[in-house]
N, C-alpha and C positions, 0 to 999 in steps of 0.2 A: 572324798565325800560326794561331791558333784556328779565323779564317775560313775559313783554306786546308785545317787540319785535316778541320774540319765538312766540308769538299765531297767529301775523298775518298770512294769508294764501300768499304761495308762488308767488314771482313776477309773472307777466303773459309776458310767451316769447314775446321777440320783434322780429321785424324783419319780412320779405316776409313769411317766412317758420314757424313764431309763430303761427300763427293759427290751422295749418296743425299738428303742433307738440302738441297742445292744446287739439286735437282731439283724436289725438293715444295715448297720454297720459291716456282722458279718459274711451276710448276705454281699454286702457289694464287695467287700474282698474276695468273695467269690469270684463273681460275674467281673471281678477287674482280672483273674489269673491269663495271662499272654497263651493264646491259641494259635495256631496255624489257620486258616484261611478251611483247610478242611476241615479241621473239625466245628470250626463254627457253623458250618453249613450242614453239616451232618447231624448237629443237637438241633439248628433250626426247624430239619427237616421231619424230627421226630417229634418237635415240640408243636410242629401247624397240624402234626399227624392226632395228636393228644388235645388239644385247642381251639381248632377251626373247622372241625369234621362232625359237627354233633346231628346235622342236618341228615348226613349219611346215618349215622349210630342209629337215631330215632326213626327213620325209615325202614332199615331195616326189623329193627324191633316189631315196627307195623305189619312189616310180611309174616314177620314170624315163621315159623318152624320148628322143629323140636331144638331145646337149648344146645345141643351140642352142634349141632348142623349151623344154629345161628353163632355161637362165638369161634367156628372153625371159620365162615365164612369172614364174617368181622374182623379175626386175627389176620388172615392174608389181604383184605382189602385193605388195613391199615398194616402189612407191608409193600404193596402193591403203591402206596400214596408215597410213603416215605420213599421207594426206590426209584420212585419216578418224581419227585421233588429233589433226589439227590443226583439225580440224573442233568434234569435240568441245573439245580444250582452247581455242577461241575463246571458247564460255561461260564459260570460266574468267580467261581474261588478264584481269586488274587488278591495279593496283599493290601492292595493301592485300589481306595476312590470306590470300591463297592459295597461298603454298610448302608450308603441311600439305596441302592437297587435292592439288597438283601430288605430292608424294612418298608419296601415299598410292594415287594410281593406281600411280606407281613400284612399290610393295610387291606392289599387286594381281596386276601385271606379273609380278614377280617369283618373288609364288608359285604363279601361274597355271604359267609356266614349270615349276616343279620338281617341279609335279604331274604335269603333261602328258610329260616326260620319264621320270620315275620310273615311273609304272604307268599310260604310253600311255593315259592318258584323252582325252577333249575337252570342253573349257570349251561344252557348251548347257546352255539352261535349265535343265533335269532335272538334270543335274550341280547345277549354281548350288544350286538348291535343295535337293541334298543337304548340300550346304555349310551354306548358312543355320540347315540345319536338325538340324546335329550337334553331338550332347551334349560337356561337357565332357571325358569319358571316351573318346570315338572321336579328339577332336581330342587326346589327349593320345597315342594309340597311332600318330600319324602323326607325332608330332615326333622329330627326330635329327638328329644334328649333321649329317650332312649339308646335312639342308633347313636348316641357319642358314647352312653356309658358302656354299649354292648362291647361299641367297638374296642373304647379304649381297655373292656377288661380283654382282650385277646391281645392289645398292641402292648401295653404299658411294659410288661415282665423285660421283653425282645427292644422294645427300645432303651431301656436300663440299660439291658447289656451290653449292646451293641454300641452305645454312649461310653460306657468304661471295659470293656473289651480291649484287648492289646493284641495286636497280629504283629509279630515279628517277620521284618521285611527277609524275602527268600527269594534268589535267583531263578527269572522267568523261565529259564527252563526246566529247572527243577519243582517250582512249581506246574508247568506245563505235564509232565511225568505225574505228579503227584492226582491231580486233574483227570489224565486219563484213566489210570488204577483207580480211581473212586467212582467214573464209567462205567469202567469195565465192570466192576465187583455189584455196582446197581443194575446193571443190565440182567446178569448172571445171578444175584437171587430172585429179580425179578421173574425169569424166565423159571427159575426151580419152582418159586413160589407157584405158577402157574400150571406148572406140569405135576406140579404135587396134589392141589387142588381142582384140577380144574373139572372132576368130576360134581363138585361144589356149585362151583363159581360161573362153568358154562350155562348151565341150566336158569340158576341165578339172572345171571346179566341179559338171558334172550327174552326170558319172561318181565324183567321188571330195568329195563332199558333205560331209564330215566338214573336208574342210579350209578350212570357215566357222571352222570351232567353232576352230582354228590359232591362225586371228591376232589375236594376242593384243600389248595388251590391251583391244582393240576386243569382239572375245568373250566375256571377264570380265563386262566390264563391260554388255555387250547381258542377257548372260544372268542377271546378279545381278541389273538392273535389271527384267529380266521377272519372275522369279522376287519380288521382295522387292514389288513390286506386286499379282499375283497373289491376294493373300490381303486385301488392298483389296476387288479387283470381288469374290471371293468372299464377303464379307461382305454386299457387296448382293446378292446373291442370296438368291432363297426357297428354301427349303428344302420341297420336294416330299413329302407323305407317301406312307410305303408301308404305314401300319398299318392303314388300314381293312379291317374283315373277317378279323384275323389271329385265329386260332383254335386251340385245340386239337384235335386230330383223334381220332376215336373208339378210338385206344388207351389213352388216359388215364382214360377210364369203365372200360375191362375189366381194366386192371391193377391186381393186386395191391400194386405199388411204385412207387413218383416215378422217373425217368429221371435218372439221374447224366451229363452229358456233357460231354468235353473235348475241346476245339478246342484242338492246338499248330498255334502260326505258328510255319516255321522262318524261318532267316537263314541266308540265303547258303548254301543244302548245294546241292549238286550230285549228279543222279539215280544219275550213271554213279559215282558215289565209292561207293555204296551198297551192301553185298556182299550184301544180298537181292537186287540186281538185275544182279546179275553182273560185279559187278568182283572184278578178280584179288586184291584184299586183304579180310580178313574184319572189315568193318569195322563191321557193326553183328549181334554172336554174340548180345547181350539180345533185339531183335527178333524172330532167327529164333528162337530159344529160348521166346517167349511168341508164336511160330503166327498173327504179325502177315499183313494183307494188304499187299501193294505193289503199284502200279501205276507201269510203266515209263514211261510215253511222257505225261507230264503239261507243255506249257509253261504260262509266268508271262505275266500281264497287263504286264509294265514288266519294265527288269533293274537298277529296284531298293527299296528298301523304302516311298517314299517317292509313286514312280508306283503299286508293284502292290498294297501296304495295303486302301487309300481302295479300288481297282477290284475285288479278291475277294472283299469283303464286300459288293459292291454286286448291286443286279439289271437293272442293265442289260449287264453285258458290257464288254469289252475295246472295241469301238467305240462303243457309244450311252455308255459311260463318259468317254473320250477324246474325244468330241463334243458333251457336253451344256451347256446353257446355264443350267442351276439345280444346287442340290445338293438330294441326293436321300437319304432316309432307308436305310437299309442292315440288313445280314440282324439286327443285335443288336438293332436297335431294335424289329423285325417278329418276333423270340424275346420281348422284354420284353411287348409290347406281347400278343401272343396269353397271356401271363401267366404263362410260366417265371421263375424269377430267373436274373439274368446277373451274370456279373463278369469285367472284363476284369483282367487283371492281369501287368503290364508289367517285363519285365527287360532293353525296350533304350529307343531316344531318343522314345517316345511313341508312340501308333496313330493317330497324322496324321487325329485329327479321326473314326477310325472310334466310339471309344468313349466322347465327350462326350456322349452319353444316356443312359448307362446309365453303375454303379456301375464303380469301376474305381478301381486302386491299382499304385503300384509296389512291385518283389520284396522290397527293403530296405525298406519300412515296416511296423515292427513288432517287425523283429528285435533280438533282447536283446543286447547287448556282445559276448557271449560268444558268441553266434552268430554274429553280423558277422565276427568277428572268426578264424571258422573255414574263413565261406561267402564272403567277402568281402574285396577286395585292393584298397586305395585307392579306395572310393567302388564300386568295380564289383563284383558278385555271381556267384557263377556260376548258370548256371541251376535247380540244384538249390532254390538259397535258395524257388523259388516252388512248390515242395515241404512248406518247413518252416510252420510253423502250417497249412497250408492246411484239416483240422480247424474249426481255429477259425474260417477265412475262411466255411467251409459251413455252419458254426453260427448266425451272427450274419446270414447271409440272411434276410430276412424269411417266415419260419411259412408263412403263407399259400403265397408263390410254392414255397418249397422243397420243398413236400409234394405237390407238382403234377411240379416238374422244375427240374434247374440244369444251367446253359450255361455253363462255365467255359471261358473262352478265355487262352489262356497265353501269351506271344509273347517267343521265345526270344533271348537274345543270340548263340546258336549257335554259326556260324563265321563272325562279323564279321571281317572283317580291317582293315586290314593285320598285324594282331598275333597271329595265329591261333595263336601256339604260347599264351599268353592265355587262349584257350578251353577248356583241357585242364588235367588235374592226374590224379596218382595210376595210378591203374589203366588209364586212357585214353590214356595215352602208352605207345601200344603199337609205335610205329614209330620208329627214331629213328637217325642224329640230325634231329634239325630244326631248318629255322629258325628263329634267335632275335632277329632284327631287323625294323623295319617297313619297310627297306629291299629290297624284294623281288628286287630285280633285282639285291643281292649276293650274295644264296644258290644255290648248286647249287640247278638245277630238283629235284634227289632229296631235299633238303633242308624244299625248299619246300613238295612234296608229302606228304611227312611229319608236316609240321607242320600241313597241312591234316586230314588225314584222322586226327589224333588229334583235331579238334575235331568231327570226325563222330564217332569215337567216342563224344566225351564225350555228344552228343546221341544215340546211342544208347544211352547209360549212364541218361540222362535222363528219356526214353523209358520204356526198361524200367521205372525206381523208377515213374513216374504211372501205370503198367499195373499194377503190382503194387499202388499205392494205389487205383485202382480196383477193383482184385479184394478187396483189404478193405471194400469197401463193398457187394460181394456182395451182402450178407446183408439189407439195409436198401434198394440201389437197385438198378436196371437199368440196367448200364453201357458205355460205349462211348467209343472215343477214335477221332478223327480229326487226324493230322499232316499238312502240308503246308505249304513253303517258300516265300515271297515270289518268291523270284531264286534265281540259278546265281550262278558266278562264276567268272573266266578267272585260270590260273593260269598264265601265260605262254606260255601258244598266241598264236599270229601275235604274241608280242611284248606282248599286253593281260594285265595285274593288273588285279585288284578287277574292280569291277562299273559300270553305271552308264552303260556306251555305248547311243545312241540306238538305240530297237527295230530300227528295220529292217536296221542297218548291225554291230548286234550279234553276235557268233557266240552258234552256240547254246547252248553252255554257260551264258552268262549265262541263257538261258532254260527250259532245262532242268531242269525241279524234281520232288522226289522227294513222292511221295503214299504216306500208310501208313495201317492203321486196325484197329483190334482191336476188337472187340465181344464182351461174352460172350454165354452160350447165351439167358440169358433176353431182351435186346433183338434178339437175332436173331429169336426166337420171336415176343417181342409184333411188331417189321417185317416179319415175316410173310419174312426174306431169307433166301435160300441160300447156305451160305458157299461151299461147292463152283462155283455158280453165278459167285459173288464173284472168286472165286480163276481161273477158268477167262477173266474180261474183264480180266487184268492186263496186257493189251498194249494196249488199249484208250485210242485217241487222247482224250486229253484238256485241259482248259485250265483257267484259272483261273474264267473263265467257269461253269463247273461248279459251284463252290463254296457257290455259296448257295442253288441250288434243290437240290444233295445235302445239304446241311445241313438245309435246311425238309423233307425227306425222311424224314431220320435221327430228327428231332425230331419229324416228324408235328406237324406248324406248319402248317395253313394258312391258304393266301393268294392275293389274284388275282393277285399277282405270281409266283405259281411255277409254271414250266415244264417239265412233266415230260419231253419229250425232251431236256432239259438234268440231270436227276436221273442222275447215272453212277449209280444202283443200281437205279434204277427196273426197270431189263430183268428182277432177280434178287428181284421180288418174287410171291409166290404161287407161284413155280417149288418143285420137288421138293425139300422142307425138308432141307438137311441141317447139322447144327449143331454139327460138328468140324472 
């Protein structure tokens, strides 16, 4: 009787929720059946092909075409994913220790996805290494629930099964064998797939090049892989001097006082937000108020902090920059070295390698409890903080350099987004309502722009107070400010948030950056410049390019490096002095 008991098969759940539990029951006898190593990688890699790729699907959709041309294309770019994800996962198929790598592509996948969705980026390099290369505090203004449920509806199915999945252990080299045949066989539809379509697919891919960066998570991973290497071969590389012969130039014998000068990097502003230069909201009143100069028509070397850094302090340019085969010393090290003191001093994720020669600090170090705690919101500062002591910062420069000239360079947290209402407090929130989510694409566009152009304000808040601290120093230096932004940044034009799209396929906004610069009477005097002169070249085509030979200009630096057809002031020197 026992026996007969034991065989029948198990009650069936009662209750609202038995059916449900009936299902996932047999659902995980499923996903528990014992697989070989390849075929788990082989369902993975058609499952990221069906799951993780909708960024591509929808894109294409956008180009459009006639429907058959679009799901001919479609059908082999989702063979094309799978045979190159089985490809890759061949490296990986063995029995032993590889369901974390297998699920951690899954994630890669996953968030690749939710980025690329959310604020229409593309997974290149550039990207990648924006990633790699972001602080605690940026990656903390990108998380919300959203991206957990996105993510987890792509992760949850693959971590089930990879939890109760059974790989039966099999000899390395018959696994090894097994491996290569799964290679081989991706290589080879791959290639038919290609030679079958490519009357398709060439045409395709010349014209709409971005949809590399798509398939994911082949692109992820291409470009994380470039990217987390990168800094490898730069390592072997020499490092080119630019300081031979860097000097001070004959204003420094005839002046009465050391030159005081501040270099603001911005972040992410955009030229056309700027109401010195004509936009319909009045969004920086401190600037026109202290009889700032602006120059409209300025682009960035990169669109975004990480390419344009490293290139506008350089002197090669936006091309011998992007093409060079060493690295190469830069404008700070060619200011130290002629014998001003420098200090870089940092309020976002680092100067990517511009400021490792010279002295340099971030905004929060120094400040007292009581300060932090006024200037300062979980770890993050505003930009003002690099404001408070600065006094003391100019103090504790070395005698010698300081009584000659100081280079202060400042490099703002600005309008970092995605969290831009963040950037603003107080008096700067002059536009509202605004966005209050990192989720961009839930807010009214009128929202979103709101919340942008209060974090220009704050940066023209900013602004204003270091002009106004330079003019206390009047009396002691000869002083001058130079602002100028990294990158632009798309606020849901064509569909694109944030910043970060590859140069050429970028709209111009990401490129678009605002240029400002206030001088008082007496460095106009001792540069011998016209403000009038100054003010009359504010339409004047410009580039990032520009930045270091106007700076070794300003500073009367020189060097064999500097190029005076590249000096945007050079034109307004010795012209008819006028100095209001």
């Amino acid at each position: 009787m026992s026996e007969a008991l034991s065989s029948l098969p198990p009650a069936a759940p009662r209750g609202p929720l038995g059916p449900l539990r009936r299902i996932l029951r047999q659902v995980d006898e499923r996903l528990s059946t014992p697989l070989s190593a390849q075929q788990v990688v082989l369902r993975l890699s058609v499952y990221l092909v069906l799951a993780a790729n909708w960024p591509l699907w929808l894109q294409l959709a956008r180009i459009g075409g006639a429907p058959s041309l679009y799901m001919r294309s479609a059908a082999a770019l989702a063979v094309l994913i799978a045979c190159g994800m089985v490809a890759v996962f061949a490296f990986l198929a063995w029995t032993r220790g590889m369901k974390l790598l297998w699920w951690l592509v899954v994630l890669v996948a996953a968030l690749s996805q939710y980025y690329m969705l959310t604020y229409s980026v593309v997974m290149d390099p550039g990207m990648a290494a924006n990633v790699l290369q972001t602080d605690a505090h940026e990656v903390a203004d990108l998380l919300s629930l959203r991206m957990l449920l996105a993510v987890l509806a792509v992760l949850l199915l693959p971590t089930w099964w990879l939890l109760r999945v059974r790989i039966p252990a099999m000899r390395p080299l018959r696994q090894a064998w097994r491996n290569l045949a799964m290679l081989a066989l991706a290589l080879g539809v791959a290639a038919g797939t290609v030679a079958a379509t490519s009357r398709d697919l060439a045409p395709l891919m010349r014209n709409h090049s971005q949809l590399r960066y798509l398939m994911n998570p082949l692109a992820s991973l291409y470009s994380t892989t470039v990217s987390a290497m990168q800094p490898v071969f730069a390592r072997s590389r020499t490092l080119v001097p630019m300081t031979q012969g860097a000097a001070l130039g004959d204003s420094y014998a005839a002046a009465a006082r050391p030159l005081l000068f501040v270099l603001v990097v911005g972040e992410t502003a955009r030229a056309d937000h700027f109401g010195i230069n004509g936009y319909g909201r009045d969004t920086t009143p401190e600037l026109a108020k202290r009889g700032v100069m602006s120059w409209r028509d300025v682009r960035s070397c990169g669109t975004s902090t990480l390419a344009s850094l490293p290139c506008m302090f350089s002197p090669l340019g936006k091309s011998g920059f992007e093409s060079r085969s060493a690295e190469y010393e830069n404008l700070l090290d060619v200011a130290q070295a002629a014998g001003l003191a420098v200090l870089w001093l940092d309020n976002q994720s680092g100067c990517k390698g511009v400021c490792d020669r010279v002295p340099h600090a971030a905004a929060s170090e120094g400040l007292g409890e009581q300060v932090r705690a006024g200037l300062c919101d979980g770890g993050e500062c505003r930009d003002e903080a690099m404001l408070h002591g600065l006094d003391a910062r100019l103090a504790a420069m070395p005698a010698a350099q300081r009584e000659r000239g100081v280079l202060l360079v400042l490099h703002q947290m600005g309008s970092h987004g995605p969290a831009y209402y963040k950037r603003s407090t107080g008096a700067a929130k002059r536009f509202m309502p605004e966005c209050r989510t990192e989720v961009l694409a839930d807010c009214a566009h009128g929202e979103l722009v709101n919340a942008y152009d209060n974090s220009i304000a704050a940066t023209d808040i900013f602004l204003g107070k270091t002009i106004d601290w330079l003019r206390e120093k009047g009396a002691r230096y000869d002083t001058g400010m130079l602002y100028l932004s990294d990158h632009g940044e798309s606020l849901g034009e064509y569909g694109l948030f944030l910043h970060g799209m590859p140069y050429g396929m970028a709209p111009d906004v990401q490129k678009h950056v605002p240029m400002v610069a206030w001088l008082d009477d007496a460095l106009l005097r001792r540069e011998r410049l016209s403000a009038a002169c100054l003010r009359a070249g504010a339409d004047a085509r410009l580039t990032h390019d520009n930045l270091y030979h106007t700076m070794l200009g300003l500073l009367d630096v020189r060097s064999p490096s500097y190029r005076r057809p590249l000096d945007a002031f050079d034109g307004c020197r010795g012209a008819a002095l006028d100095f209001k």
